[in-house]
MMTF fields as JSON, N, C-alpha, C and O atoms, coordinates in Angstrom:
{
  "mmtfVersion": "1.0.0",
  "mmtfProducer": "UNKNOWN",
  "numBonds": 267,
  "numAtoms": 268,
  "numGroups": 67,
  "numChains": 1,
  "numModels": 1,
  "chainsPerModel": [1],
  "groupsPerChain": [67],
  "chainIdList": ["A"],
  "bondAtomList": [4, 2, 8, 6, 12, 10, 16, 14, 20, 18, 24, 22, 28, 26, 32, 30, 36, 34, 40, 38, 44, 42, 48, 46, 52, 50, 56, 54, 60, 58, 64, 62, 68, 66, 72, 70, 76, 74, 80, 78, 84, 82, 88, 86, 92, 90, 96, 94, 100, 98, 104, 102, 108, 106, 112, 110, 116, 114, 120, 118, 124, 122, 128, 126, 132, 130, 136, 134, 140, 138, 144, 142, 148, 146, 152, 150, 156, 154, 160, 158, 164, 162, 168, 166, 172, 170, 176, 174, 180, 178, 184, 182, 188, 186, 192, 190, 196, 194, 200, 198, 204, 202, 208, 206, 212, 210, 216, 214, 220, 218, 224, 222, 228, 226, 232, 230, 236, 234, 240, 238, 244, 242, 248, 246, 252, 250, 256, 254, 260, 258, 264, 262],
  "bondOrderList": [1, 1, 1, 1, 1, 1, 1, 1, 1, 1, 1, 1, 1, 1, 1, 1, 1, 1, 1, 1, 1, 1, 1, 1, 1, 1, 1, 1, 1, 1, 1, 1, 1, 1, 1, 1, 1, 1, 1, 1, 1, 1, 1, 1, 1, 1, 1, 1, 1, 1, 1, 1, 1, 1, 1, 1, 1, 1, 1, 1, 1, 1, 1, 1, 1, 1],
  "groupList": [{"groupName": "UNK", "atomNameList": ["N", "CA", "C", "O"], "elementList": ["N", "C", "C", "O"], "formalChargeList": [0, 0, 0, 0], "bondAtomList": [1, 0, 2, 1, 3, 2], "bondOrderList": [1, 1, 2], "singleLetterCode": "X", "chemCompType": "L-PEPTIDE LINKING"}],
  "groupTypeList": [0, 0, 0, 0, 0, 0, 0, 0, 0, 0, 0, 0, 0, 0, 0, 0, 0, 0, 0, 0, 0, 0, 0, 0, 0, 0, 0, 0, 0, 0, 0, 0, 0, 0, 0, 0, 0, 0, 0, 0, 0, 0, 0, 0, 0, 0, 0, 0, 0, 0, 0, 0, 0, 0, 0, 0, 0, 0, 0, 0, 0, 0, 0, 0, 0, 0, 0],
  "groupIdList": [1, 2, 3, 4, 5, 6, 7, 8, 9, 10, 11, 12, 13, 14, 15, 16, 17, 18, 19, 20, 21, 22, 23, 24, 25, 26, 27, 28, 29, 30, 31, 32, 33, 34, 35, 36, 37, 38, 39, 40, 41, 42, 43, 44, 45, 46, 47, 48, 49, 50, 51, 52, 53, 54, 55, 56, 57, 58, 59, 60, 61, 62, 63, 64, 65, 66, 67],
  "secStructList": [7, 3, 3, 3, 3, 3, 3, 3, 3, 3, 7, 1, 1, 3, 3, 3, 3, 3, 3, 3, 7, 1, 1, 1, 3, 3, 3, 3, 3, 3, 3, 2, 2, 2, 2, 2, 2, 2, 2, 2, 2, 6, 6, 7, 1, 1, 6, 6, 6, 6, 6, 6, 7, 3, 3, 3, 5, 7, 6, 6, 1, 1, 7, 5, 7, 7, 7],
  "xCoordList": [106.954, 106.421, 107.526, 108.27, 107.582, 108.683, 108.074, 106.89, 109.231, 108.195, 109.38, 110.534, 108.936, 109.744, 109.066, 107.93, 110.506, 110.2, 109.764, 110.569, 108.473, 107.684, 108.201, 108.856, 108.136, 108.173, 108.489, 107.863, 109.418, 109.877, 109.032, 108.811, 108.232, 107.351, 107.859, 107.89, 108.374, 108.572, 107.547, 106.552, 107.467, 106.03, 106.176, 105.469, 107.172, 107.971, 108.442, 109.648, 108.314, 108.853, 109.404, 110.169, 108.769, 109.356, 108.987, 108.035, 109.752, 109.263, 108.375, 108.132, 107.828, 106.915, 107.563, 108.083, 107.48, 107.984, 106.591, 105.944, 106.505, 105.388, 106.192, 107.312, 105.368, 105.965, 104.648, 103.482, 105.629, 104.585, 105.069, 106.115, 104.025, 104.129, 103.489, 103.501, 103.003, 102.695, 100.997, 100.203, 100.862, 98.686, 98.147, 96.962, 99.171, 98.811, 99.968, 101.194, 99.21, 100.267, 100.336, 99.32, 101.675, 101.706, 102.53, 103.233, 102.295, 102.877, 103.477, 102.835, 104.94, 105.868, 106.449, 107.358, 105.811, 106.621, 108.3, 108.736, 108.744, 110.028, 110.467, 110.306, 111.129, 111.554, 112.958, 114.041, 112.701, 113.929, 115.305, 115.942, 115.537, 116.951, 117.908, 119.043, 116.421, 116.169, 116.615, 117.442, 115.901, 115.906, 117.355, 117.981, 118.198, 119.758, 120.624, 121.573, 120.416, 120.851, 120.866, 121.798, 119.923, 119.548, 120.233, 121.144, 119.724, 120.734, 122.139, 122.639, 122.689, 124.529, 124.49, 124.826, 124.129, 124.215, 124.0, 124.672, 123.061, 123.227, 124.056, 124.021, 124.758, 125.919, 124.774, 125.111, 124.052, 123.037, 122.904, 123.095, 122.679, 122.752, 121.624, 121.512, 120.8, 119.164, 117.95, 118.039, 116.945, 116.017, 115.316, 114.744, 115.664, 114.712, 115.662, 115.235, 117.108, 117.883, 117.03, 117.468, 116.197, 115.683, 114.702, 114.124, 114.215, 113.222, 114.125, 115.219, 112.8, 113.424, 114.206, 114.818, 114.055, 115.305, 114.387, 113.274, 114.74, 113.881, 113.751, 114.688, 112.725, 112.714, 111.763, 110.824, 111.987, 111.087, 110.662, 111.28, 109.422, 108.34, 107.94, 107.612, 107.932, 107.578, 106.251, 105.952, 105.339, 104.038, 103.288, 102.083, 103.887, 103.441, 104.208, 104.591, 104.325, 104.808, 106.177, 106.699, 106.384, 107.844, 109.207, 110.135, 109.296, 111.029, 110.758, 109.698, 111.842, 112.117, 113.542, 114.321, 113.877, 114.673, 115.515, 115.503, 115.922, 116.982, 117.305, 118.292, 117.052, 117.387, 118.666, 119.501],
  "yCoordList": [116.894, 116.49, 115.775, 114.943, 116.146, 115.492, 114.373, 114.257, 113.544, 112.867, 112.06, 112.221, 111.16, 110.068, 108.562, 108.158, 107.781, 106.107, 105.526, 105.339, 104.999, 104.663, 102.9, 102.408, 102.35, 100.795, 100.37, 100.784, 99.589, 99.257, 98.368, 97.858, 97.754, 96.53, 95.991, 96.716, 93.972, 93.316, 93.105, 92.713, 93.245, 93.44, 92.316, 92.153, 91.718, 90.5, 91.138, 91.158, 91.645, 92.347, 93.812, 94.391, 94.397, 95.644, 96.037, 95.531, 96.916, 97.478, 98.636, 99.463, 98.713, 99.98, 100.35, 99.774, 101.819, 102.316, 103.464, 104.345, 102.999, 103.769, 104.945, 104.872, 106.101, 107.393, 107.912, 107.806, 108.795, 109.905, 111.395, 112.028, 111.604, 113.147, 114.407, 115.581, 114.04, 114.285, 114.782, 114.766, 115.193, 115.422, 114.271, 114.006, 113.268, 112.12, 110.687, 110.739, 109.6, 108.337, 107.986, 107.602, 108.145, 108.12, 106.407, 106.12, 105.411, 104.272, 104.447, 104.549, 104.505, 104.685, 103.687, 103.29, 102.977, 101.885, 102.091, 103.168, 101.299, 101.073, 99.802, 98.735, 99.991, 98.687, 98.044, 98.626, 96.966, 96.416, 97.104, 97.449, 97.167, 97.534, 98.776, 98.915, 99.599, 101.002, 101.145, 101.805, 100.459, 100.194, 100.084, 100.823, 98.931, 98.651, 99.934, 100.17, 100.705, 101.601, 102.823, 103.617, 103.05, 104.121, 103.448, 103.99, 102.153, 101.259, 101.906, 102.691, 101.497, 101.38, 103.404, 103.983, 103.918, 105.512, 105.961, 106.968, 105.537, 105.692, 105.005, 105.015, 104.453, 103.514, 102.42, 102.009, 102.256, 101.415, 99.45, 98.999, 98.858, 97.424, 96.77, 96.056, 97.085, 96.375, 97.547, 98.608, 97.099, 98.052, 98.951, 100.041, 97.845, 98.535, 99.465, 100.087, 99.523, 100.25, 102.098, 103.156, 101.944, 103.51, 103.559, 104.617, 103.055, 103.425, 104.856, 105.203, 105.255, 106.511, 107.678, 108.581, 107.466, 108.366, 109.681, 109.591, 110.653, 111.71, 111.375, 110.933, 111.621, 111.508, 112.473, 112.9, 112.809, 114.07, 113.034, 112.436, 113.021, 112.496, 113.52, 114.655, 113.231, 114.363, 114.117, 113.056, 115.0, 115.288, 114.14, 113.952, 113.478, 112.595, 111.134, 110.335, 111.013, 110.01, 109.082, 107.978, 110.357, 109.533, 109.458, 108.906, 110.184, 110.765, 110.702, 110.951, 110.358, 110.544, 110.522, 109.694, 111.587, 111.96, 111.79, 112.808, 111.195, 111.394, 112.269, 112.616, 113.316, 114.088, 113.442, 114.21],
  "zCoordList": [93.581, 94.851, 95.631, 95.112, 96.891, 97.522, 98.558, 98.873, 99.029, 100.179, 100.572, 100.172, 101.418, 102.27, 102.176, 102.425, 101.609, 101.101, 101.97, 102.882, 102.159, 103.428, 102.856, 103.776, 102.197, 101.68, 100.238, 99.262, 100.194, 98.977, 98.828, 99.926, 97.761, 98.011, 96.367, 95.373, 96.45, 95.275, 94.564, 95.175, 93.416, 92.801, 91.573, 90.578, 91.954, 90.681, 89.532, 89.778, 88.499, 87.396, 87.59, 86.819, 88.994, 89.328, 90.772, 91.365, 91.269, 92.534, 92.794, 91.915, 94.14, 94.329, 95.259, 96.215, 94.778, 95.586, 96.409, 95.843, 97.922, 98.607, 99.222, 99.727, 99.077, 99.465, 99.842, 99.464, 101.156, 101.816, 101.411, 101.555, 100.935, 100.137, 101.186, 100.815, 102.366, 103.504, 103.583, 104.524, 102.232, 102.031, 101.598, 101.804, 100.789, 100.596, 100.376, 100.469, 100.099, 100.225, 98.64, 98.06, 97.912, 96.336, 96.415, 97.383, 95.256, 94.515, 93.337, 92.292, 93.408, 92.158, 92.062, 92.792, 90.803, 90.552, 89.812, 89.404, 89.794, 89.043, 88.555, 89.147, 87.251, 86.434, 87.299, 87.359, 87.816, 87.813, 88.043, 89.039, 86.379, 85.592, 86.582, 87.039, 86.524, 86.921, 88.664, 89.294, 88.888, 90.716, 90.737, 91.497, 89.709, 90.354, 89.991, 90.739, 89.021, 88.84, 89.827, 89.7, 90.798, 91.584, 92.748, 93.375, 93.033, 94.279, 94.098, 94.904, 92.99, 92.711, 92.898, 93.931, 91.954, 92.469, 93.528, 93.749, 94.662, 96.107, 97.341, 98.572, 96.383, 97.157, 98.218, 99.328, 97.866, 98.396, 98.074, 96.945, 98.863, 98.613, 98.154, 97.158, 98.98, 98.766, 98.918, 99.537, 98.264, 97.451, 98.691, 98.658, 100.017, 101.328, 102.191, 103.164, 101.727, 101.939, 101.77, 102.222, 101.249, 100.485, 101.264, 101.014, 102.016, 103.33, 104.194, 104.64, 104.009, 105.14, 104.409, 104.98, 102.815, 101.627, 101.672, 102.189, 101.248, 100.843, 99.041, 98.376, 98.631, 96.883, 96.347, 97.019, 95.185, 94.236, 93.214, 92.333, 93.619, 92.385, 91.079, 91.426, 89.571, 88.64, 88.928, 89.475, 88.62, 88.585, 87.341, 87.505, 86.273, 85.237, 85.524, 84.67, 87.056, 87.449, 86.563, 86.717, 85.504, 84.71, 85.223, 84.632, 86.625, 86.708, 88.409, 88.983, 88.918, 90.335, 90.596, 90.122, 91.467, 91.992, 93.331, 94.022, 93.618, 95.416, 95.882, 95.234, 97.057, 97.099, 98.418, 98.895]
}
């Protein structure tokens, strides 16, 4: 499923990530650890930097992608 990072939201132990998948509005969370890792690989600074990203959600909500 693809979509566009509508809001990074701090969730204290991890972030959500809100996406528009365009038939509906999906919440993918992420650990921390995980978030800085995808930050530093997108040459990105801060987590709200990813507003507006395109991303591929897996269907068992385990894996997401940057496109």
């Amino acid at each position: 499923m693809t979509g566009t990072v509508l809001q990074v939201v701090n969730a204290g132990t991890f972030f959500l990530l809100v996406v528009n998948l365009r038939t509906r509005i999906a919440e993918q969370p992420i650990e921390r650890r995980y978030l800085r890792d995808i930050l530093a690989g997108e040459g990105l600074a801060e987590p709200s930097d990813l507003v507006g990203r395109q991303v591929e959600l897996s269907d068992d909500g385990l894996s997401i992608a940057f496109v």
